[in-house]
N, C-alpha and C positions, 0 to 999 in steps of 0.2 A: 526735874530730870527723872525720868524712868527707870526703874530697878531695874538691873541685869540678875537674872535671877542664879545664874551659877557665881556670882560675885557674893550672895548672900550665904554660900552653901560655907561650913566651915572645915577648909581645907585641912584643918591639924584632928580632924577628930573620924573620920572618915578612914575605912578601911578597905580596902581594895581588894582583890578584883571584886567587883558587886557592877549590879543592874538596878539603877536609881529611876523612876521617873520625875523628869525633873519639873514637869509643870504640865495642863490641858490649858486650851483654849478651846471655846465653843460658840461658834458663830452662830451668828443670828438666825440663821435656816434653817439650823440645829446639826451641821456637821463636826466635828469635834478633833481637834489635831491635837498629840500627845507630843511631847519632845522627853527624850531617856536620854541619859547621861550611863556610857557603857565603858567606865572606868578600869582598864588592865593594870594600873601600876598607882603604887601608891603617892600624891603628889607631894611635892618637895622633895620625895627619896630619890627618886629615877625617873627617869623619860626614856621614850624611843628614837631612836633614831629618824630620821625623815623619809630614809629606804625603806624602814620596817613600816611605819606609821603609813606610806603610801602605798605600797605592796596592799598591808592589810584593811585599807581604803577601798582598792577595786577588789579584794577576794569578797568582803563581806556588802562591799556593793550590790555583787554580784550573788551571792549563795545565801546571802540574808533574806532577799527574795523571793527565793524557794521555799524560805519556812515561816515568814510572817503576810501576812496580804495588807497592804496601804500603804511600803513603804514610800515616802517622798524623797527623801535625803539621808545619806550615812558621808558626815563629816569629821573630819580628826581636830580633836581640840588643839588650841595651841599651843598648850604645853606638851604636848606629847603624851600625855596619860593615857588616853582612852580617846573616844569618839562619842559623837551627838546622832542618836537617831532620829528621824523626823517620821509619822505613822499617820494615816487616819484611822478614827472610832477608837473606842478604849482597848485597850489592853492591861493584861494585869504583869508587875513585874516578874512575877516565876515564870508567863508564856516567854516573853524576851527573852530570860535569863534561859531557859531550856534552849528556844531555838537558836543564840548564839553561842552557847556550848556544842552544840549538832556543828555548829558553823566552823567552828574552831579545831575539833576533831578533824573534819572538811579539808581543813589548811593543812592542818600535818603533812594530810596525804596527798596533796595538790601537786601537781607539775608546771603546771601553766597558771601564769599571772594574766588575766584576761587582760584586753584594749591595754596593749606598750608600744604601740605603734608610733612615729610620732604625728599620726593624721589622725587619732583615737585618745592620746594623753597630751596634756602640757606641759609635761617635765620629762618626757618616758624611758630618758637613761638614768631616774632618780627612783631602783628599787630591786631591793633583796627580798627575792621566795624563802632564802636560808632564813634570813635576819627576822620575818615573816612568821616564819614555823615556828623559830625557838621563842618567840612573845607567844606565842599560841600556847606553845607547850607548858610556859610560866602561869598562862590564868588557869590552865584546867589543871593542871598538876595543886595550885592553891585553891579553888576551888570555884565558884563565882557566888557570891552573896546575891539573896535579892533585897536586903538591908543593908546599905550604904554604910552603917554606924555598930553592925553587929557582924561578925564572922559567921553565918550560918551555913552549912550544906545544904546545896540546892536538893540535891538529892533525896535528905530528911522531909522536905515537904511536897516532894509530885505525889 
């Protein structure tokens, strides 16, 4: 059976909010796909809600975009902690961790929750801009590590 690699991560040792990479993959042709683990809460203490968790699914859908180039996929974990980014070519975890800070300031000041429509979303009466901001406000106010296991400021190392 095949390891699921965030099943190997050890969830009691881990401090939050951080910018993990959680694994590359490099095909044969030599294109290279990254997958990041973009942890907002700490797991076993708290989770988001489904409103916040999906709100901030299409914000950083959406504006992650703008500041990283290769995104393929931004999905929310299942427990609600954070989200799975999917990239191509390397990146290093302080570029992530900078550009969804930019991303998260973004939200504070946002108005509109892109595609709520229901011809645009599959749930689209299931989401909170408020519920949204205030998880925004909790990672940048803690800080965002780019060490999953060490509290650092991001800031100390640009």
């Amino acid at each position: 059976m095949a390891q699921v690699e965030s099943f190997l991560l050890d969830h009691t040792k881990v401090k939050a909010p951080y910018v993990r990479m959680a694994g590359t993959e490099q095909h044969a042709k030599g294109s290279a796909l990254q997958k990041y683990d973009l942890r907002f809460l700490q797991p076993n203490e708290d989770a988001m809600p489904t409103a916040a968790v999906h709100t901030l699914e299409h914000l950083l859908a959406t504006y992650l975009r703008d500041e990283l180039e290769g995104i393929i996929d931004i999905s929310p974990m299942g427990c609600r902690t954070g989200f799975y980014l999917i990239i191509w070519d390397e990146h290093e975890p302080k570029e992530v961790a900078a550009a969804l800070t930019k991303v998260l300031e973004k939200v504070i000041i946002t108005e509109h929750i892109p595609a709520v429509s229901a011809e645009e979303c599959g749930n689209y009466r299931d989401h909170s801009l408020f519920a949204a901001k205030e998880y925004a406000k909790i990672v940048l106010e803690a800080g965002l590590s780019d060490d999953p296991f060490v509290r650092t400021e991001l800031a100390e190392k640009i």
